[in-house]
gemmi code that builds the backbone of each chain (N, CA, C; Angstrom):
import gemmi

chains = {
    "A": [
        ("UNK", (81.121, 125.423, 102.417), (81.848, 124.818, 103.539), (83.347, 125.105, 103.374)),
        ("UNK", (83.649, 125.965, 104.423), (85.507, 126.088, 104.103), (86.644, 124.930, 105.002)),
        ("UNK", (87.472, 124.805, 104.186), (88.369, 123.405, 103.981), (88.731, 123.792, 105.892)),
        ("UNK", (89.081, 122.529, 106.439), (89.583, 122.574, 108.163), (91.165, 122.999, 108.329)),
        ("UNK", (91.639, 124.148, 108.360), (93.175, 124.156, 108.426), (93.923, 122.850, 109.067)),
        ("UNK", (93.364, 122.066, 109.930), (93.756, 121.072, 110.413), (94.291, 120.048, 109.482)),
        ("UNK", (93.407, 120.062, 108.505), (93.992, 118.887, 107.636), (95.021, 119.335, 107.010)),
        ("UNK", (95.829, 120.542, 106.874), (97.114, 120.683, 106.450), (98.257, 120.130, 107.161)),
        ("UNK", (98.025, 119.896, 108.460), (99.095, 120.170, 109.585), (99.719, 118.252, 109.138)),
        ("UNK", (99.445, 117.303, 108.487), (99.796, 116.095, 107.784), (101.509, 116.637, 106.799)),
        ("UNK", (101.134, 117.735, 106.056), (102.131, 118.088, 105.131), (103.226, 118.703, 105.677)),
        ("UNK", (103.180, 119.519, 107.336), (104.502, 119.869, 108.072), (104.980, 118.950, 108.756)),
        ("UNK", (104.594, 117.616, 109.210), (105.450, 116.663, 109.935), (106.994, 116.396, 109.611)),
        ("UNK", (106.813, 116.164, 108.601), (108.586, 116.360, 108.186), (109.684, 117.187, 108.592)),
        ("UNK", (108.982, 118.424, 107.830), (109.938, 119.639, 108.596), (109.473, 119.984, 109.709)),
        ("UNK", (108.339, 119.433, 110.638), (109.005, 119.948, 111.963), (109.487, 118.828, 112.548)),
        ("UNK", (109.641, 117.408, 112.128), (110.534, 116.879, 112.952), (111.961, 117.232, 112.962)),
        ("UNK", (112.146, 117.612, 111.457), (113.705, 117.948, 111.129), (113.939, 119.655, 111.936)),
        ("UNK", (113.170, 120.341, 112.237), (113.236, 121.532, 113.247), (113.643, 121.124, 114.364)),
        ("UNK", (112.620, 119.925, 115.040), (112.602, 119.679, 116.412), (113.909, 119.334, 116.939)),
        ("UNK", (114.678, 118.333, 115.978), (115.955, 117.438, 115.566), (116.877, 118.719, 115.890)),
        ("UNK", (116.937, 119.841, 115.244), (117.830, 120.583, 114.797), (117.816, 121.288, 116.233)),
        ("UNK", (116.580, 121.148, 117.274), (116.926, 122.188, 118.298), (117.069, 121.208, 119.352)),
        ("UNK", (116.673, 119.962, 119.270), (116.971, 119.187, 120.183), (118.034, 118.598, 120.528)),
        ("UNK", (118.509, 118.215, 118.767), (120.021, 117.133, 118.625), (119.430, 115.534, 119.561)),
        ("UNK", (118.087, 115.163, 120.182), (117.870, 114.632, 120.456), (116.679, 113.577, 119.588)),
        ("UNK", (116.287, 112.281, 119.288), (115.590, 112.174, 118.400), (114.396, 111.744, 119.085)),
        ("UNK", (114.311, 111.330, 120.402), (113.297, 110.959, 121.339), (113.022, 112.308, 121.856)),
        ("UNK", (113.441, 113.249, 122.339), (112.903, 114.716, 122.552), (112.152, 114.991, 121.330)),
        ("UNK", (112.650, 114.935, 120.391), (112.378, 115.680, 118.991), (110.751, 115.101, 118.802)),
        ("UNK", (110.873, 113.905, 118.792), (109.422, 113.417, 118.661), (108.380, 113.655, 119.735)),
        ("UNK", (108.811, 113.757, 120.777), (108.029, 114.252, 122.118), (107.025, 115.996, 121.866)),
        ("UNK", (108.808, 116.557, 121.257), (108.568, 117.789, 120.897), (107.215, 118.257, 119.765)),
        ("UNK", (107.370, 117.454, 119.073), (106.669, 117.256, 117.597), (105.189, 116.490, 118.269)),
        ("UNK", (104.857, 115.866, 118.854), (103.807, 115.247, 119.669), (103.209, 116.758, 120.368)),
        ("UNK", (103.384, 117.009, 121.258), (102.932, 118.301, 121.660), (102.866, 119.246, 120.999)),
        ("UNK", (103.731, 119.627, 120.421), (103.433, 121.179, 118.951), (101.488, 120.691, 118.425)),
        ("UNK", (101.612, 119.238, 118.188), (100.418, 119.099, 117.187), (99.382, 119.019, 117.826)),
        ("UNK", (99.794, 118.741, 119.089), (98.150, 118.979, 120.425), (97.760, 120.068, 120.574)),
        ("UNK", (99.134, 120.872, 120.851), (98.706, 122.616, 120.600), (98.417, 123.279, 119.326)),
        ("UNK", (98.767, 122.608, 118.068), (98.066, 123.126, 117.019), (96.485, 122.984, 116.900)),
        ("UNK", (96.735, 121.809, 117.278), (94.941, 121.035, 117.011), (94.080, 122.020, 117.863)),
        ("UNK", (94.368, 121.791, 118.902), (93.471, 122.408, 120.053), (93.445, 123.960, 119.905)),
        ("UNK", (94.300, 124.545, 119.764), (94.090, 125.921, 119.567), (94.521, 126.478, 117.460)),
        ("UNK", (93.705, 126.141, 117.505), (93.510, 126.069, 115.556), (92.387, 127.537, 115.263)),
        ("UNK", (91.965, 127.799, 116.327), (91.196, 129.173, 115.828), (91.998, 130.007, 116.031)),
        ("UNK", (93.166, 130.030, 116.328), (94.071, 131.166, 116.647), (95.191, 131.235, 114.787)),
        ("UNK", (94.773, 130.345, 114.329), (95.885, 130.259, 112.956), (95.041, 131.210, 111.940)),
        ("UNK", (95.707, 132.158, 111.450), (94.799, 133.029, 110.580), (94.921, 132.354, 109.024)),
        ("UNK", (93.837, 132.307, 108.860), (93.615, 131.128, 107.634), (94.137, 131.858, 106.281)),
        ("UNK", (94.986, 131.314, 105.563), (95.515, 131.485, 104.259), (97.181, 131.896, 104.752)),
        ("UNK", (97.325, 132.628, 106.131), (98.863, 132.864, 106.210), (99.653, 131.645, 106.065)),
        ("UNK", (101.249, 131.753, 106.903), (102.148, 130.664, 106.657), (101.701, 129.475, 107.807)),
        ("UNK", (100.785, 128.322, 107.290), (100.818, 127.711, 108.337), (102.621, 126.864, 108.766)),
        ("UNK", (103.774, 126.744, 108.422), (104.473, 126.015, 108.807), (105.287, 127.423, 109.875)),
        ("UNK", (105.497, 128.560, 109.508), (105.661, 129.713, 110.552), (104.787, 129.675, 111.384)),
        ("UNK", (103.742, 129.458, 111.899), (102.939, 129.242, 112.868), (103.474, 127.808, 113.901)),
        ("UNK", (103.729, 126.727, 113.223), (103.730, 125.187, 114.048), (104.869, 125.491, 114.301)),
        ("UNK", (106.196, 125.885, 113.340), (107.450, 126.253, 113.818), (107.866, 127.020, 115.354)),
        ("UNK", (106.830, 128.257, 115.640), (106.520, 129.297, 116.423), (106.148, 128.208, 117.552)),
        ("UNK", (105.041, 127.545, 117.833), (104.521, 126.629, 118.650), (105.379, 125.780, 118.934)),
        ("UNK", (106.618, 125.130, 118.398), (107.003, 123.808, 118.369), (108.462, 124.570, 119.405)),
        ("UNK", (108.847, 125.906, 118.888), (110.254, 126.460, 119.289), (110.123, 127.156, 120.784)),
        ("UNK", (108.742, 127.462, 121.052), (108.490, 127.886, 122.319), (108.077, 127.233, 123.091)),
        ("UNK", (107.386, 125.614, 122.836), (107.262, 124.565, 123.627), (108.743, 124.076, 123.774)),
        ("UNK", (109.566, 123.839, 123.072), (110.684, 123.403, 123.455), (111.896, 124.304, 124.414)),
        ("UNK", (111.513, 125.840, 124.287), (112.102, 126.656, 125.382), (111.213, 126.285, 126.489)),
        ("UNK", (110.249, 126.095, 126.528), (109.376, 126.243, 127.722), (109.418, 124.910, 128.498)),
        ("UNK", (109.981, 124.258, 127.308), (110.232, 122.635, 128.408), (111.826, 122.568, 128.301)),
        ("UNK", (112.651, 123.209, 128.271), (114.237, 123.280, 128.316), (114.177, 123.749, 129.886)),
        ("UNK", (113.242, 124.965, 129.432), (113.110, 126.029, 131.502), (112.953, 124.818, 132.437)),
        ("UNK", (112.040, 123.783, 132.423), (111.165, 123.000, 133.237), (112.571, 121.900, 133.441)),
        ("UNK", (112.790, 120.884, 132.192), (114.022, 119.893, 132.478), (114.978, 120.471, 131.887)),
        ("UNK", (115.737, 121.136, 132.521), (117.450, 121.445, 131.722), (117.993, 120.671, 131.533)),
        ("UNK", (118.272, 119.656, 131.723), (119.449, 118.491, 132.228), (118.780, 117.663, 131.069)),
        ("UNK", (117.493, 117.241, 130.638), (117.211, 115.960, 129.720), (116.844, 116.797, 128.155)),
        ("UNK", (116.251, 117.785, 128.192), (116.247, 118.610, 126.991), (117.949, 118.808, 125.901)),
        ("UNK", (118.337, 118.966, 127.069), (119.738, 119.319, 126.488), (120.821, 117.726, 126.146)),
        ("UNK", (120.300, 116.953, 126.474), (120.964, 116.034, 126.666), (120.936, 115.434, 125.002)),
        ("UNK", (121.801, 115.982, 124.000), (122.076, 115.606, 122.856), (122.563, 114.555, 122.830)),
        ("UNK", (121.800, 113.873, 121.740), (122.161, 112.244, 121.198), (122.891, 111.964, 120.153)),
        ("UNK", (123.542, 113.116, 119.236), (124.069, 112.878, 118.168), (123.271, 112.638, 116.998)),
        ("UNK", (121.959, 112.646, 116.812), (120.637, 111.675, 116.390), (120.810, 112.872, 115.044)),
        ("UNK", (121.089, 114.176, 114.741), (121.614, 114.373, 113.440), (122.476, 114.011, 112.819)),
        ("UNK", (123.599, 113.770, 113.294), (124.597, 113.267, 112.758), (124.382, 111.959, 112.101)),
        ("UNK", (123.873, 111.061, 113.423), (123.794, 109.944, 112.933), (122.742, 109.550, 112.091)),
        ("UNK", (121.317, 110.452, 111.640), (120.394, 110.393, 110.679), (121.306, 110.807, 109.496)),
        ("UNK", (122.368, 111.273, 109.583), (122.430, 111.697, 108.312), (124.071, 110.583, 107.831)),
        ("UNK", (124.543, 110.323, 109.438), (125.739, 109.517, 108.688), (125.772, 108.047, 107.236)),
        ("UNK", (124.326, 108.129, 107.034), (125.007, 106.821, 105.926), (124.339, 107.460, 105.005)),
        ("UNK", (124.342, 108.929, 104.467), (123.918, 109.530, 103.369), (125.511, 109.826, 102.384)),
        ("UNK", (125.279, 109.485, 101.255), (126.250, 109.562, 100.854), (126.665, 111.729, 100.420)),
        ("UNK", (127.916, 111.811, 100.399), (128.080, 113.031, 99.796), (128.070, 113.368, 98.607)),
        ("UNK", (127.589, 115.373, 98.419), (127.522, 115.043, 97.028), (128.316, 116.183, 96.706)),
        ("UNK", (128.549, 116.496, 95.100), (129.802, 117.626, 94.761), (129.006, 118.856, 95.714)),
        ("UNK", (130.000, 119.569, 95.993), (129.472, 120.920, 96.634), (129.057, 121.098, 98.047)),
        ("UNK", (128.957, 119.488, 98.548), (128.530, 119.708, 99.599), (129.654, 119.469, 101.278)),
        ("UNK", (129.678, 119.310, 102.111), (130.711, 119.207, 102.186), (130.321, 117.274, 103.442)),
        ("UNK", (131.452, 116.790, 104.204), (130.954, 115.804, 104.592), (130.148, 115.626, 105.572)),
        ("UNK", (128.990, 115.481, 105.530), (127.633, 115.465, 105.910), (127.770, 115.508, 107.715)),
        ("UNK", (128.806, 114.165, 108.065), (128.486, 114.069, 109.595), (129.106, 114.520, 110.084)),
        ("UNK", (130.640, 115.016, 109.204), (131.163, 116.540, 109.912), (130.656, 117.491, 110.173)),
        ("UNK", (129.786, 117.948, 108.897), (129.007, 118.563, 109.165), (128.429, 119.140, 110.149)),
        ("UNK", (126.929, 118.396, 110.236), (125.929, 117.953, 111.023), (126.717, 117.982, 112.900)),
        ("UNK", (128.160, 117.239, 113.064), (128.444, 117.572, 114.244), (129.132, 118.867, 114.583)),
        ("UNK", (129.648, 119.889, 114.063), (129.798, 121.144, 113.899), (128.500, 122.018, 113.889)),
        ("UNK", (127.223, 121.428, 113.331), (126.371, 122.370, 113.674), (125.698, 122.138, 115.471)),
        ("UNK", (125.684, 120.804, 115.061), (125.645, 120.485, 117.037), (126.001, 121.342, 118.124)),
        ("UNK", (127.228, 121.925, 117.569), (128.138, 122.747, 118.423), (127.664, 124.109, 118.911)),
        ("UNK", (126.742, 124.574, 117.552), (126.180, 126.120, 117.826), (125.332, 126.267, 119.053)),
        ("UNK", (125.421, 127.365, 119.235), (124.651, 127.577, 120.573), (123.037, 127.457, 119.918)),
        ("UNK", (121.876, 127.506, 120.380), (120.564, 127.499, 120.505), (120.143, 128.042, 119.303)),
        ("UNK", (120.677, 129.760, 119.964), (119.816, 130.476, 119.196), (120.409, 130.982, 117.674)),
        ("UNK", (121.962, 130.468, 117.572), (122.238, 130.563, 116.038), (121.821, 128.970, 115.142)),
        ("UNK", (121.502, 128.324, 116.367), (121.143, 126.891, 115.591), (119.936, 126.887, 114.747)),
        ("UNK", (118.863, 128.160, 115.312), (117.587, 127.998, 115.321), (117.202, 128.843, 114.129)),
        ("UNK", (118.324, 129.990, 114.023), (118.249, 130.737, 112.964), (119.023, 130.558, 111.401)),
        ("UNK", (119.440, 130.055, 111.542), (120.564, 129.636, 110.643), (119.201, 128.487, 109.958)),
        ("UNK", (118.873, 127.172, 110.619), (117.874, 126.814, 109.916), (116.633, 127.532, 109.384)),
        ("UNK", (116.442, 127.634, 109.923), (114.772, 129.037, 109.543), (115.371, 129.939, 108.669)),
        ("UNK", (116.324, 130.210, 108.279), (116.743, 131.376, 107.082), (117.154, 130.546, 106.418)),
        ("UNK", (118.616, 129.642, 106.419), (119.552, 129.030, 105.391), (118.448, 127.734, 105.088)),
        ("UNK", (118.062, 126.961, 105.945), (117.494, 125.386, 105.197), (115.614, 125.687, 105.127)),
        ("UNK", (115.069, 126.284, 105.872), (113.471, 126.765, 106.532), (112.809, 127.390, 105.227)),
        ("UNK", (113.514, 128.035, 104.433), (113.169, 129.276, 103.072), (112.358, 130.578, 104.437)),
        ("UNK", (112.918, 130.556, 105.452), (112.050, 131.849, 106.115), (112.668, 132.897, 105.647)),
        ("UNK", (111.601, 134.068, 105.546), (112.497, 135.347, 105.560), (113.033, 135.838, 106.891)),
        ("UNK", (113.833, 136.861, 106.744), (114.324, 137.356, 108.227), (113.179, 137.781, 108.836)),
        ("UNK", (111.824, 138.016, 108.215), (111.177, 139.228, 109.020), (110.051, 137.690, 109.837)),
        ("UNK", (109.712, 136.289, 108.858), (109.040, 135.257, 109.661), (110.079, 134.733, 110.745)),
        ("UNK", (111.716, 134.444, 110.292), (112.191, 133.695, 111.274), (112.717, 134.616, 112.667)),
        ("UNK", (112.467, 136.129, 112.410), (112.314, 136.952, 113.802), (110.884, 136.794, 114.302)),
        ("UNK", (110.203, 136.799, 113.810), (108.628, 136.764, 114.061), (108.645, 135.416, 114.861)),
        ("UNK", (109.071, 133.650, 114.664), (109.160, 133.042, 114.636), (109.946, 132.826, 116.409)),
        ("UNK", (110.972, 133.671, 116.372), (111.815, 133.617, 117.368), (111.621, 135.074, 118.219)),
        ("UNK", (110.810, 135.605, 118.268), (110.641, 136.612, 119.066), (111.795, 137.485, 118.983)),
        ("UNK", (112.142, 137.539, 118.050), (113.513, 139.005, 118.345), (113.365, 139.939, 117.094)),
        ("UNK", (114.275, 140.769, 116.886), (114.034, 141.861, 116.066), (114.636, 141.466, 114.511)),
        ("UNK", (114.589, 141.750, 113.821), (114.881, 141.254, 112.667), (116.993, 141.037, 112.422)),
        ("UNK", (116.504, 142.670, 112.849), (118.694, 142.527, 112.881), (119.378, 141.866, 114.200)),
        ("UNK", (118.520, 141.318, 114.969), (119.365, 140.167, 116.062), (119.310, 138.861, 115.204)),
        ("UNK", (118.311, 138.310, 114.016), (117.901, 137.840, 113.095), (119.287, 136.910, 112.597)),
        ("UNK", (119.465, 138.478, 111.451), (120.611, 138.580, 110.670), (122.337, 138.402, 111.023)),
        ("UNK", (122.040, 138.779, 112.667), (123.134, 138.716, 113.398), (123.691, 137.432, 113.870)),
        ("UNK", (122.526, 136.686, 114.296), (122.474, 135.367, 114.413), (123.260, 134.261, 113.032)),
        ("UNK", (122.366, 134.762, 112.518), (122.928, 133.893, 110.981), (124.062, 133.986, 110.741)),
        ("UNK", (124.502, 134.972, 110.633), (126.067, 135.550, 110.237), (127.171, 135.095, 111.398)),
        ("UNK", (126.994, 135.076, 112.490), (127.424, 134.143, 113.501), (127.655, 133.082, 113.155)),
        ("UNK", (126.635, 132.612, 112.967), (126.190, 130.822, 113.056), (127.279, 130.347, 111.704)),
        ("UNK", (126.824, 131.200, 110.715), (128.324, 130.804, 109.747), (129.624, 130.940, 109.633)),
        ("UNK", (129.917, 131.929, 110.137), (131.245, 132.091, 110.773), (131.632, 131.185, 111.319)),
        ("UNK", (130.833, 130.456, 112.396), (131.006, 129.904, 113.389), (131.248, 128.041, 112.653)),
        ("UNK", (130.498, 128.264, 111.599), (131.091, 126.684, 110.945), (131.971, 126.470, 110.389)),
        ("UNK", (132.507, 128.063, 109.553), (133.784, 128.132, 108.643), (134.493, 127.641, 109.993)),
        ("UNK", (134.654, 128.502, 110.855), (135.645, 128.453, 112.232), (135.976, 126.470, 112.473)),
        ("UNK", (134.630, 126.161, 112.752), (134.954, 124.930, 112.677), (134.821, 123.956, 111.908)),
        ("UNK", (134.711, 124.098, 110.712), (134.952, 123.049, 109.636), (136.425, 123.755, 109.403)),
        ("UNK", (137.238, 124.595, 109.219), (138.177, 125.011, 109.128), (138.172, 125.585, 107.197)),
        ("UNK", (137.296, 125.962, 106.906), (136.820, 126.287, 105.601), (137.543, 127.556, 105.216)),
        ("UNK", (137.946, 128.020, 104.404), (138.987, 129.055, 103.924), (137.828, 129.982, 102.937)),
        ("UNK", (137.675, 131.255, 103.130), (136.912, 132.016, 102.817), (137.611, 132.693, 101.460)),
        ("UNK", (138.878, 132.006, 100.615), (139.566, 132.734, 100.210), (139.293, 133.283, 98.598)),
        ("UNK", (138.110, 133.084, 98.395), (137.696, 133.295, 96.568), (135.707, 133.081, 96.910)),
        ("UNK", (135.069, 133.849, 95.605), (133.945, 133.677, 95.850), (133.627, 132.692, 94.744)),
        ("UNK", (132.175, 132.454, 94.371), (131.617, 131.917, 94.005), (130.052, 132.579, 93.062)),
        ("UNK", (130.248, 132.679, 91.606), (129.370, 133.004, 90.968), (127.985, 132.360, 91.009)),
        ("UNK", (127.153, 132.243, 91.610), (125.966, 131.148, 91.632), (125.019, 131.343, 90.514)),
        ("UNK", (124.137, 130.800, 90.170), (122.718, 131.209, 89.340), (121.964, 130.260, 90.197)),
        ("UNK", (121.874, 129.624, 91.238), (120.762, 128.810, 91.667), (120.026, 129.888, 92.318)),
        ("UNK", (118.908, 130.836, 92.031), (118.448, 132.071, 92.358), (118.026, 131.535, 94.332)),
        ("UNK", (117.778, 130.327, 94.588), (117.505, 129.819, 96.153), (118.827, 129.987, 96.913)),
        ("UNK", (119.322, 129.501, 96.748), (120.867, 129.354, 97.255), (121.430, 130.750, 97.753)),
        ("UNK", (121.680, 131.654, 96.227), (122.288, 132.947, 96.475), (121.184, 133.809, 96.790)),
        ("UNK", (119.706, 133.603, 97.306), (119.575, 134.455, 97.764), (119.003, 134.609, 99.371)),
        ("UNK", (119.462, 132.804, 99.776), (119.996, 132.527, 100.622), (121.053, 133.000, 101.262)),
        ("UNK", (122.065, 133.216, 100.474), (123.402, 133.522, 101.058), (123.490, 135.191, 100.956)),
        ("UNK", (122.842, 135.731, 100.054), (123.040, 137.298, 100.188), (122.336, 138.416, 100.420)),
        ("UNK", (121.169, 137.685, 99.972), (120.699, 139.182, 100.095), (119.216, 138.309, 101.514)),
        ("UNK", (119.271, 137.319, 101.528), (117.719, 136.627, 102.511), (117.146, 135.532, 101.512)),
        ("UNK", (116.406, 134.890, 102.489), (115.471, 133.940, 101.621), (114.925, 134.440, 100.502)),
        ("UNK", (114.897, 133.480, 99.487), (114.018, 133.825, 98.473), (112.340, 133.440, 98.577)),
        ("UNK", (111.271, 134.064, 98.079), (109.663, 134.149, 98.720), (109.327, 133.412, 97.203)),
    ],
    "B": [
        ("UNK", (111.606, 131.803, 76.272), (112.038, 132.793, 76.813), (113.094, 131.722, 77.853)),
        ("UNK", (114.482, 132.724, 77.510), (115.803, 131.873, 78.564), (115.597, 132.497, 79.654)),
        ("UNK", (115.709, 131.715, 80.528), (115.621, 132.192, 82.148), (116.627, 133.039, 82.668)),
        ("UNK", (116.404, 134.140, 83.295), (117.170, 134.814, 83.199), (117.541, 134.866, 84.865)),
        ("UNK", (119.913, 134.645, 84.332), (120.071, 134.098, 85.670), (120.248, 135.296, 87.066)),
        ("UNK", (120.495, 134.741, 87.876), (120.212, 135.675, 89.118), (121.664, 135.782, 89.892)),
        ("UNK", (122.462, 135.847, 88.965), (124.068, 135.914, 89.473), (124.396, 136.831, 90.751)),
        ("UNK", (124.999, 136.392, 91.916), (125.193, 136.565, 93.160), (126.747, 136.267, 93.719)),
        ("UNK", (127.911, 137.437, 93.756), (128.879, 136.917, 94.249), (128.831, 136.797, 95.738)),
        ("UNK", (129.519, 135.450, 96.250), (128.601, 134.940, 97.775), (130.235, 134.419, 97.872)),
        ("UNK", (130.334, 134.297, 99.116), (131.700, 133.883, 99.459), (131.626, 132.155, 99.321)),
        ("UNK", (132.556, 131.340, 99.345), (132.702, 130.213, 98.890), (131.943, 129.225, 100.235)),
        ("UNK", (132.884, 129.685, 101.391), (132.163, 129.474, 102.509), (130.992, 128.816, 103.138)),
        ("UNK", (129.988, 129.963, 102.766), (128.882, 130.217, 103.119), (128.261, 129.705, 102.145)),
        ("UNK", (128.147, 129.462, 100.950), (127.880, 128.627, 99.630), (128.105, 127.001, 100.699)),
        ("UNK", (128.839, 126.698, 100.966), (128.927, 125.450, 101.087), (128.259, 125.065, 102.581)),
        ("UNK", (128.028, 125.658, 103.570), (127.487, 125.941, 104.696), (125.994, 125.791, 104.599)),
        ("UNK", (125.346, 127.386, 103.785), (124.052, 127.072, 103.418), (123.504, 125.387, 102.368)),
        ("UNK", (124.204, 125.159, 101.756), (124.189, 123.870, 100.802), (123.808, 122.993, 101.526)),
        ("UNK", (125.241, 122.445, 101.933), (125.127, 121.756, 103.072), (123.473, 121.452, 104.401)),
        ("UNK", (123.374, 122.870, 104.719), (122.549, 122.929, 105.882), (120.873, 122.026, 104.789)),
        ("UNK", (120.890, 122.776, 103.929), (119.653, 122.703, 103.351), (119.638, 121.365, 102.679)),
        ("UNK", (120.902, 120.923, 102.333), (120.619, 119.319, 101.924), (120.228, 118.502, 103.600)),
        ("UNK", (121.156, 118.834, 104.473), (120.870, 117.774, 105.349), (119.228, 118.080, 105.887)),
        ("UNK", (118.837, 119.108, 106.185), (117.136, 119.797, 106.803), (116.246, 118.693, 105.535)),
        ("UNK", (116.535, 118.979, 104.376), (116.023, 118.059, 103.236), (115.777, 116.559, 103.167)),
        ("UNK", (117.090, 116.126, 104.150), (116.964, 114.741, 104.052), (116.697, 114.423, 104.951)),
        ("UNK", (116.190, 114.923, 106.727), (115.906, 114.949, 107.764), (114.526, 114.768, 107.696)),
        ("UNK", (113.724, 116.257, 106.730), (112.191, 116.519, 106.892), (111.823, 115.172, 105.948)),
        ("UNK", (112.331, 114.350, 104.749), (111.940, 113.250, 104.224), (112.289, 111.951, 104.765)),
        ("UNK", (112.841, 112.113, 106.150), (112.762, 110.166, 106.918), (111.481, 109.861, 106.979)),
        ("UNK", (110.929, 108.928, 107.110), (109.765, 107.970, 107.395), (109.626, 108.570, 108.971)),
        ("UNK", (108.056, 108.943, 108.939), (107.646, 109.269, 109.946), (107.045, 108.366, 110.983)),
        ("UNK", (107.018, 108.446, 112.357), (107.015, 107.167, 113.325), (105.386, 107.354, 113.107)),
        ("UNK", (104.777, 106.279, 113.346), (103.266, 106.387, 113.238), (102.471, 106.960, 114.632)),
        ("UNK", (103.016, 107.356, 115.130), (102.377, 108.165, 116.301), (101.958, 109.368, 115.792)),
        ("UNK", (102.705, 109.705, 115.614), (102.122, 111.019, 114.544), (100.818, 110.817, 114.255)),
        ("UNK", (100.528, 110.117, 113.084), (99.242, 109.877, 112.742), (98.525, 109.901, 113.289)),
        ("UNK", (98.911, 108.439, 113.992), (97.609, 107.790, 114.952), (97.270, 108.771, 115.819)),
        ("UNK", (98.478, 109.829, 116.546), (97.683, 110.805, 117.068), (96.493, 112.237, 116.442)),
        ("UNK", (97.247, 112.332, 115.301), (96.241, 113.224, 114.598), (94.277, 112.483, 114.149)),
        ("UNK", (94.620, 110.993, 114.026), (93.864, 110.278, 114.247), (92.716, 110.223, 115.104)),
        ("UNK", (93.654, 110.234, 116.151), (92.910, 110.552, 117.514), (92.112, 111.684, 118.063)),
        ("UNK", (93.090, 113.275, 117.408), (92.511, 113.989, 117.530), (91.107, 114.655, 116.731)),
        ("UNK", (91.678, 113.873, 115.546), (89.959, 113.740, 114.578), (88.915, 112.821, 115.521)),
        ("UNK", (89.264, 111.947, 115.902), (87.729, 111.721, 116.533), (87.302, 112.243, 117.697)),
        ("UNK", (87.932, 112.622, 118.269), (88.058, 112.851, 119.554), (86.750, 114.116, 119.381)),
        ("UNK", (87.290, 114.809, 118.317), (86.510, 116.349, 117.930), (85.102, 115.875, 117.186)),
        ("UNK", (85.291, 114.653, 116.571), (83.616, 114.774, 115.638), (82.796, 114.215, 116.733)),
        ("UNK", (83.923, 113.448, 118.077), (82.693, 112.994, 119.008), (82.317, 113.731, 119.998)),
        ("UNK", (82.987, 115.331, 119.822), (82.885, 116.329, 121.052), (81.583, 116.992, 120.007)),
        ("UNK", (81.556, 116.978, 118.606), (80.707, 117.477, 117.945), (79.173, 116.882, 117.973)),
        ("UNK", (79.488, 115.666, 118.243), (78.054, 114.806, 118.287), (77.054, 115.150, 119.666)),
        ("UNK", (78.302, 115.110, 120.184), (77.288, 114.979, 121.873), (76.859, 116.780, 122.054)),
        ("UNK", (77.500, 117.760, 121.245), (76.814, 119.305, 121.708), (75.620, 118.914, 120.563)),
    ],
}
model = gemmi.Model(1)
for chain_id, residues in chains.items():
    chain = gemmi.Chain(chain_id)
    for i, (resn, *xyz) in enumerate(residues, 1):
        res = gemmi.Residue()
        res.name, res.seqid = resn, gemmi.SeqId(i, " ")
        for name, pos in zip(("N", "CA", "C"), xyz):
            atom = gemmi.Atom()
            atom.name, atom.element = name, gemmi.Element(name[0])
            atom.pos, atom.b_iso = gemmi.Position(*pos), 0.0
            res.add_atom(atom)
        chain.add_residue(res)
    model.add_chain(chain)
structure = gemmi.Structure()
structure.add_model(model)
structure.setup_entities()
């Protein structure tokens, strides 16, 4: 008897609410969002090829239900609540990091599709080749995205690019240089 | 055997950007989940062993 892929889909709730969050900025969308991803997982579960990435799959489902209901309500999809910021405002900071709900409202700011990539590569562990797969584009619109999307926080956190940084956390830097680490 | 490190010069930046991103995604995907969730996956388990009974 082989195990029901279904019963995995318990262990992605987390990260796809924190996906849904990240594309919604809304926390009542987000859960709406996350409600439907798992109807369409459930229901169409013979389509998941068994042993691949199931959280690249619900991710895929969860990011194209939420374009596909952005098309339908523009006006309430988009209608950001602050609901990252404020999930994260009474977390305290830690060395290295920088202040959380500054943060968090600077990433608010990104447009869609560097919001979407920037998580799926920098926080997701995707590689470029799942979080293009993921987002329907080519790998180097991918990479292009990302590199944007950080720019785009130095720009507005006002962060000074002026010295590097030796790392050994092998996740981190290979996050930051060369792609996710597998 | 010492682990052998994986040294990466990365701009300071982007070190603190990616950090950042991946602590907050971290502490986002571990809030307490609303019980709808469940109860709906719940739902959709029976829903299926009772679509299984009646074929």
């Amino acid at each position: 008897m082989t195990a029901d892929p279904r019963d995995e889909l318990t262990e992605h709730l987390g990260a796809l609410r924190a996906f849904a969050l990240s594309l919604t900025r809304n926390s009542a969308t987000a859960d709406d969002l996350v409600q439907d991803t798992l109807i369409k997982a459930w229901s169409n579960i013979e389509k998941f090829n068994a042993g691949s990435n199931m959280r690249a799959w619900l991710f895929t489902i969860l990011r194209n239900t939420f374009y596909s209901l952005r098309r339908k309500r523009k006006r309430e999809v988009e209608d950001a609540d602050g609901s990252l910021a404020l999930a994260l405002a009474s977390k305290p900071d830690h060395d290295g990091r920088l202040n959380m709900r500054d943060f968090m409202q600077a990433f608010e700011k990104l447009p869609d599709t560097q919001r979407e990539a920037l998580i799926l590569v920098g926080a997701g562990g995707f590689s470029y080749e799942e979080a293009a797969e993921t987002c329907g584009v080519a790998v180097g619109t991918i990479k292009s995205r990302v590199g944007r999307a950080r720019a785009s926080l130095a720009d507005l956190l006002s962060l000074q690019d002026d010295e590097a940084l030796e790392l050994t956390d092998s996740v981190t830097a290979g996050i930051l240089s060369n792609g996710p680490v597998n | 055997m010492a682990k052998q490190k994986n040294i990466h010069r990365v701009p300071r930046e982007a070190d603190h950007i990616d950090r950042s991103l991946k602590h907050a995604f971290d502490e986002l995907a571990a809030e307490p989940l609303p019980e709808r969730f469940t109860d709906l996956l719940e739902q959709l388990r029976k829903a299926e062993l009772h679509k299984k009974d009646i074929q």
